[in-house]
C-alpha positions as CSV (number, residue, x, y, z in Angstrom):
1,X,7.8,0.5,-27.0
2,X,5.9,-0.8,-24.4
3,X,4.8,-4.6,-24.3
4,X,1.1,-5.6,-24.8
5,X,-0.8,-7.2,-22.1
6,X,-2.7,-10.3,-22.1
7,X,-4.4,-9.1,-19.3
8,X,-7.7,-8.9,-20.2
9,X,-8.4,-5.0,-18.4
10,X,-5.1,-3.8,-19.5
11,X,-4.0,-2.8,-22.8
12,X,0.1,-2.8,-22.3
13,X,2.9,-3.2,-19.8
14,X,5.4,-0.4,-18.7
15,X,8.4,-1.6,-16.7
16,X,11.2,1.3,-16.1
17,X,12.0,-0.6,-13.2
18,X,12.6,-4.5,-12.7
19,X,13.1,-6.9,-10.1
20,X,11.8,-7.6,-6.5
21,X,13.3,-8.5,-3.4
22,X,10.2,-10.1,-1.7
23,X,10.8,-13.9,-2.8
24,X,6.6,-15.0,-2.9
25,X,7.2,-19.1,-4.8
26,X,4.5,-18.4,-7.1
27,X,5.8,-15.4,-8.9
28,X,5.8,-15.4,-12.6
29,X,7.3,-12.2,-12.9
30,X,10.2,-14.0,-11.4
31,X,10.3,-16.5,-14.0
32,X,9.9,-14.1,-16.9
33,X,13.5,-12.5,-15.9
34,X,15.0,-15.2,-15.4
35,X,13.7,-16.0,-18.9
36,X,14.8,-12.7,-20.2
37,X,18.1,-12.3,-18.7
38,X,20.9,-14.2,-20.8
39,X,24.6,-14.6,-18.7
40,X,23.3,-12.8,-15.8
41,X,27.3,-13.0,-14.6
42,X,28.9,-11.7,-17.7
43,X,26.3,-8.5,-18.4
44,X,27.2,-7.6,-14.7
45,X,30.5,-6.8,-16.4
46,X,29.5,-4.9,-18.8
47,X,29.9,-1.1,-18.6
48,X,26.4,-0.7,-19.9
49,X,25.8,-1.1,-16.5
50,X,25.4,1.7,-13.9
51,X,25.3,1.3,-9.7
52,X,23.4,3.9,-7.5
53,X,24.8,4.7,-4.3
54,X,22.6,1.8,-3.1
55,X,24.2,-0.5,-5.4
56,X,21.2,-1.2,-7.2
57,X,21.2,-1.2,-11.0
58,X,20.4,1.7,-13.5
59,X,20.7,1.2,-17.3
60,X,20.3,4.6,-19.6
61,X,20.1,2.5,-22.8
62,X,18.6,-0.7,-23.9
63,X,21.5,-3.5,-22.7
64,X,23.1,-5.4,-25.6
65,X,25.2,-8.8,-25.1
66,X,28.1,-9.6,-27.5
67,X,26.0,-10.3,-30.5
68,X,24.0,-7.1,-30.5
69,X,21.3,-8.7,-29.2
70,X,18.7,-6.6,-26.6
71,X,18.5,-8.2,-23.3
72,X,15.7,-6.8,-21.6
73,X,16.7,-8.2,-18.3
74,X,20.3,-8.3,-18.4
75,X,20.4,-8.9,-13.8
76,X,17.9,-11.2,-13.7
77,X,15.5,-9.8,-11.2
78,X,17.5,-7.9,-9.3
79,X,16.2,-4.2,-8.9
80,X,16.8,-2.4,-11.8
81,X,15.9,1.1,-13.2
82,X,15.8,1.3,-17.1
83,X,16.2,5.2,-17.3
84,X,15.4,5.1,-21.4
85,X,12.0,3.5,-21.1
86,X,11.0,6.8,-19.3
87,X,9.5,8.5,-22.3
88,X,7.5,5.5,-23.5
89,X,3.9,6.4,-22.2
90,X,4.4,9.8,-23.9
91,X,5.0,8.5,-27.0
92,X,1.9,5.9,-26.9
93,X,-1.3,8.8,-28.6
94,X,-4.0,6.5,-28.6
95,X,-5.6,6.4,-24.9
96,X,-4.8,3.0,-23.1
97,X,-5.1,0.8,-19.8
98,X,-0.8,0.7,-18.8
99,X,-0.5,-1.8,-15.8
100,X,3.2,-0.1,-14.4
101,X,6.0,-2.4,-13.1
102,X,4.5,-5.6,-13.9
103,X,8.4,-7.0,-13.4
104,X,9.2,-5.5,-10.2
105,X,7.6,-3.8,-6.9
106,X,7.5,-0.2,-7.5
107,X,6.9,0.1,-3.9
108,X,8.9,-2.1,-2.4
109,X,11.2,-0.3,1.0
110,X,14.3,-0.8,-1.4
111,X,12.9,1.4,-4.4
112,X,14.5,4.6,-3.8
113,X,12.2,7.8,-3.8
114,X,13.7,8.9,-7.0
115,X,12.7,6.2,-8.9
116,X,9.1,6.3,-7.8
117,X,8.8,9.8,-8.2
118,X,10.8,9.2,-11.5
119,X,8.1,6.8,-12.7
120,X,5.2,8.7,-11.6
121,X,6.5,12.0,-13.3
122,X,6.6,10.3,-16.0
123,X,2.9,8.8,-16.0
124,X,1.5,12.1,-15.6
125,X,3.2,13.4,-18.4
126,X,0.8,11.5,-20.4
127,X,-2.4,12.0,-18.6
128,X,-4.7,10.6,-21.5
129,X,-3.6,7.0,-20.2
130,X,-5.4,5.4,-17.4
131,X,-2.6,3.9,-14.8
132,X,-2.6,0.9,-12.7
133,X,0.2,-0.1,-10.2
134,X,0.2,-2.8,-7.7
135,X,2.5,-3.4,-4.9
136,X,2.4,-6.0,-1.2
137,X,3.7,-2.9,0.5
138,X,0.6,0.0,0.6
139,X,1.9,1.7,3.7
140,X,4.2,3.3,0.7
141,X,0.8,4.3,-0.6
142,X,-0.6,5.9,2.8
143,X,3.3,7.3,3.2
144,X,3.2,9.6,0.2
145,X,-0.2,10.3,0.4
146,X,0.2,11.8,3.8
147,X,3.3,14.0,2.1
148,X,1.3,14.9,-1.2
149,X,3.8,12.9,-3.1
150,X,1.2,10.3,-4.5
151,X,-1.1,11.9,-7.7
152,X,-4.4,12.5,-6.9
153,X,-5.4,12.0,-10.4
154,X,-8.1,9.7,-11.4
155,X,-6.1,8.3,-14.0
156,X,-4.3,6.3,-11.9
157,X,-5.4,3.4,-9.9
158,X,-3.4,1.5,-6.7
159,X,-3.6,-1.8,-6.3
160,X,-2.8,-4.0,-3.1
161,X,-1.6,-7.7,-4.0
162,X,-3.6,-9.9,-1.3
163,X,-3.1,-13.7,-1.3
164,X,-3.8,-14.6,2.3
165,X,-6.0,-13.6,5.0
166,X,-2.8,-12.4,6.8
167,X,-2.0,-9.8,3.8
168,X,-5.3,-8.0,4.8
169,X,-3.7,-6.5,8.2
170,X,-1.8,-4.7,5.4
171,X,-4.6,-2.8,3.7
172,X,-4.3,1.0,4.2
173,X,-7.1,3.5,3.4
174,X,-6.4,6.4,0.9
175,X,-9.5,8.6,0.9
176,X,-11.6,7.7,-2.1
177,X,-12.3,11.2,-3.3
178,X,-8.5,11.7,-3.3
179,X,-7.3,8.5,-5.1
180,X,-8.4,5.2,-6.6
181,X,-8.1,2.1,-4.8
182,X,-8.0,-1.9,-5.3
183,X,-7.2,-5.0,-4.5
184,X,-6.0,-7.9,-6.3
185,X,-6.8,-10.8,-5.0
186,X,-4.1,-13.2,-7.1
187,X,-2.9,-15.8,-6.3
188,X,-5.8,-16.9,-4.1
189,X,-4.2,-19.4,-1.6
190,X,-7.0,-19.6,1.0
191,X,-10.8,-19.0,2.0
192,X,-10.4,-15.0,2.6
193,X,-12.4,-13.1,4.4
194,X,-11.7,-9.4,3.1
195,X,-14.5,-8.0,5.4
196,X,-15.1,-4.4,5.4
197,X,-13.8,-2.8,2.4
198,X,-16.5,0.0,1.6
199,X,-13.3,1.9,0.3
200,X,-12.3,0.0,-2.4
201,X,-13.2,0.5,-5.8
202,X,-12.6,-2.8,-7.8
203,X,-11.8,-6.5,-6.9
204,X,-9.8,-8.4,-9.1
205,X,-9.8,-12.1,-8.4
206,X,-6.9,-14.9,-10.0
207,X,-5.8,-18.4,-9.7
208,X,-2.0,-19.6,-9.5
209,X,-1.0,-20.7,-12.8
210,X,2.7,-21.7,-12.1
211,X,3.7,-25.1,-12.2
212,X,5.4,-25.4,-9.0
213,X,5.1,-28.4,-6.5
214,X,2.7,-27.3,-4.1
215,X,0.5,-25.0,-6.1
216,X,-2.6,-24.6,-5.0
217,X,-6.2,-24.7,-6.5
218,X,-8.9,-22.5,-5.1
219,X,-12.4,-23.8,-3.7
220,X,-15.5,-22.3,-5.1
221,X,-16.9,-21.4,-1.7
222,X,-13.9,-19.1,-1.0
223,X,-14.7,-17.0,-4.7
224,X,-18.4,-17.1,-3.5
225,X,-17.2,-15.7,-0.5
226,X,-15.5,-12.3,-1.9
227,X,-18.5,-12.4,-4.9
228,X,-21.1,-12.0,-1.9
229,X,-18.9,-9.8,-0.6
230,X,-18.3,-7.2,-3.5
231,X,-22.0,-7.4,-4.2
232,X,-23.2,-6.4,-0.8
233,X,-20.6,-3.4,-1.3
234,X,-21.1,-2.7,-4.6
235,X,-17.6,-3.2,-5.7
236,X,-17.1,-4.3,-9.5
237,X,-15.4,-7.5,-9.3
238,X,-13.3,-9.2,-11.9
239,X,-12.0,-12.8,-12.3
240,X,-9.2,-13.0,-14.5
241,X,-9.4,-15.7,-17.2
242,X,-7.3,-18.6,-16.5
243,X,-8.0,-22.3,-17.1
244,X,-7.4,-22.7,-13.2
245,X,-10.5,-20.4,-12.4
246,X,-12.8,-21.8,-14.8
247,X,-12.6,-24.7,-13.9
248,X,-13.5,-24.0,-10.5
249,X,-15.2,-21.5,-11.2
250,X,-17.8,-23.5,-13.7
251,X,-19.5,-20.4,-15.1
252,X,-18.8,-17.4,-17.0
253,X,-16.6,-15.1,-15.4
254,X,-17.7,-12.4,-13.7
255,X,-15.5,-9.7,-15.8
256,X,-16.5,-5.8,-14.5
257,X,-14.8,-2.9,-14.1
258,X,-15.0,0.2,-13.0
259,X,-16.3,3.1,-14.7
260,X,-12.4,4.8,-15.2
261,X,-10.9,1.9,-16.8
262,X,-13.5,1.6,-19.6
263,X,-11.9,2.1,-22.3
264,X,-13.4,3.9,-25.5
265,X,-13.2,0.9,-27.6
266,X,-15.6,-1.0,-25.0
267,X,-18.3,1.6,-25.8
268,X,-20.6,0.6,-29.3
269,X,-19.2,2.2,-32.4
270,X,-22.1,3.7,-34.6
271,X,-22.5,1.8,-38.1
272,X,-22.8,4.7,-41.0
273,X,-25.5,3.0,-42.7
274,X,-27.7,3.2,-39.8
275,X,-26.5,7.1,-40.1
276,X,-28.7,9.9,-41.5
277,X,-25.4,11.4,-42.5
278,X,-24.3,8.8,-44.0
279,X,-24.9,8.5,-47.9
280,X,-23.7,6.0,-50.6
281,X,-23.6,6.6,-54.7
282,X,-22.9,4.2,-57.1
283,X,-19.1,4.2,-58.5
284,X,-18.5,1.2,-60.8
285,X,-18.7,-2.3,-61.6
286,X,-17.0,-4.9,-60.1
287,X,-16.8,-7.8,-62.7
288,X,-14.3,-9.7,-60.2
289,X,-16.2,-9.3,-57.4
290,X,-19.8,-9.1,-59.4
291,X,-20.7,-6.1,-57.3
292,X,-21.3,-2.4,-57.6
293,X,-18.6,-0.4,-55.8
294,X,-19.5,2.8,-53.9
295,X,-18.7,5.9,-52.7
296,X,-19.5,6.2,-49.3
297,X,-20.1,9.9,-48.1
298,X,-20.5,11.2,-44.9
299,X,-22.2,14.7,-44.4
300,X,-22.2,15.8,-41.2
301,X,-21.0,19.0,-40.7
302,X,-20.4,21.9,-43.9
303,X,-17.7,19.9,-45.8
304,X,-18.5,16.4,-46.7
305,X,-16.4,13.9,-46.4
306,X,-15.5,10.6,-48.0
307,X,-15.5,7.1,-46.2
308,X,-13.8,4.8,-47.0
309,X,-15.4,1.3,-48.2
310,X,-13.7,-0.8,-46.1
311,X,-16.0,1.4,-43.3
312,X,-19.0,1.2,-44.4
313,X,-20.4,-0.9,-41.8
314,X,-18.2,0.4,-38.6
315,X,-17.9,4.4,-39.0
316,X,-14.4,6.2,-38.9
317,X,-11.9,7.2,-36.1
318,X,-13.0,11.1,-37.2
319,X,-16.5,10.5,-36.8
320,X,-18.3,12.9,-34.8
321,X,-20.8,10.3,-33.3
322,X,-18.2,8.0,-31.6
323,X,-17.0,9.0,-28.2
């Protein structure tokens, strides 16, 4: 299944394609292959393996070595299309936050179409997820808008990885009542001035937390900067927890988001005892516990129904109050 995130606005990862080609020194996605790869020359070998006629990787199962074991990134970071993990947003029920291709590019110029229409086809087949992508290459973005090939829906949410004030010329503008836009601002390498960017819906700030030679701690006046920024624009910002920001930081994080990406578990969940549904008859004596048990009944609607103990305090999935 899909990987949970430990990012704080997302709820899992979905990767059905790996690897990028642009070579930025701070990437961790980089590192997390590497990590994740095993004999990088002897699972090129393997017939598991498939080659486009791009000679970029496709794999239609999960890739095993010689012990049986699953290699999740059996070429490293080479660009890679997992074919099987296609189905995995479908089979995920409960509504989530999915950040797509946090391994890879999806928009990178040597993607093929078919993989990002492949991908996208298969986010939309599950539209009760909320989708966020991110990619240093928007003109893809503006490309397949301009073509109709990039869903409208409000469910998913394109993100521009910024670092630099130079990665600003490469901002493009999708119109807001067609698709959701933002930028991630991660890793912040230098005082940026992101200007005019009335058509953005969300800011998400983040410090480098490699441990390369050469890595670079932000300045408090360059987050004040995009803070003052985002509140004169009235664009939810977000810092991303990191021992790196707070520490430069020196305050709570600022930690918004938009209105799509709240999830329903963010919203209060009603407590049936302060329910006038909610009603609760003796059952027995504990002598263990040295406490009555109870039944807890809830009576909303014609057919009661019973709740069990353990929610007595927090109410039920099925309850009709929560949204």
């Amino acid at each position: 299944m899909m990987n949970k995130s430990k990012m704080e606005f997302c709820d899992f990862t979905f990767n059905p394609v790996t690897g990028c080609r642009t070579g930025c020194e701070y990437c961790y996605a980089a590192k997390q292959a590497k990590r994740f790869s095993g004999d990088v020359r002897i699972n090129k070998g393997s017939g598991q393996l498939q080659k486009d006629e791009s000679g970029l990787y496709i794999l239609d199962a999960p890739f095993k070595n010689q012990s049986g074991k699953v290699i999740p990134c059996p070429v490293g970071f080479e660009p890679t299309l997992h074919r099987y993990r296609l189905a995995m947003p479908a089979q995920k029920k409960k509504p989530a936050n999915i950040f797509v291709c946090s391994l890879a590019d999806l928009f990178g110029s040597w993607v093929p179409d078919s993989w990002i229409e492949g991908v996208l086809k298969a986010c939309d087949a599950a539209p009760w997820h909320n989708y966020l992508f991110m990619t240093k290459y928007p003109q893809r973005y503006e490309l397949m808008s301009s073509t109709l090939q990039l869903p409208r829906s409000r469910n998913f949410w394109y993100g521009t990885s910024v670092t630099r004030n130079a990665d600003l010329d490469q901002l493009v503008y999708l119109p807001r009542n067609q698709h959701n836009q933002f930028i991630s601002i991660e890793p912040l390498l230098e005082a940026i001035d992101i200007g005019d960017i009335d058509f953005m819906d969300w800011i998400i700030i983040g410090a480098e937390t490699s441990n390369r030679r050469g890595k670079v701690k932000p300045k408090r006046e360059w987050i004040e900067a995009i803070v003052q920024t985002a509140r004169a624009a009235d664009i939810p910002l977000f810092m991303k927890h990191s021992k790196e920001l707070e520490e430069v930081w020196g305050e709570e994080l600022i930690q918004e988001l938009p209105t799509g990406l709240i999830r329903p578990e963010d919203k209060p969940i009603p407590h049936c005892r302060e329910c006038n549904y909610h009603k609760a008859t003796e059952r027995h004596y504990d002598s263990v516990k040295g406490t009555m048990m109870m039944n807890h009944i809830c009576e909303h609607g014609k057919a009661p129904q019973r709740v069990p103990g353990r929610y007595a305090r927090t109410s039920p999935p099925w309850c009709p109050l929560r949204s």
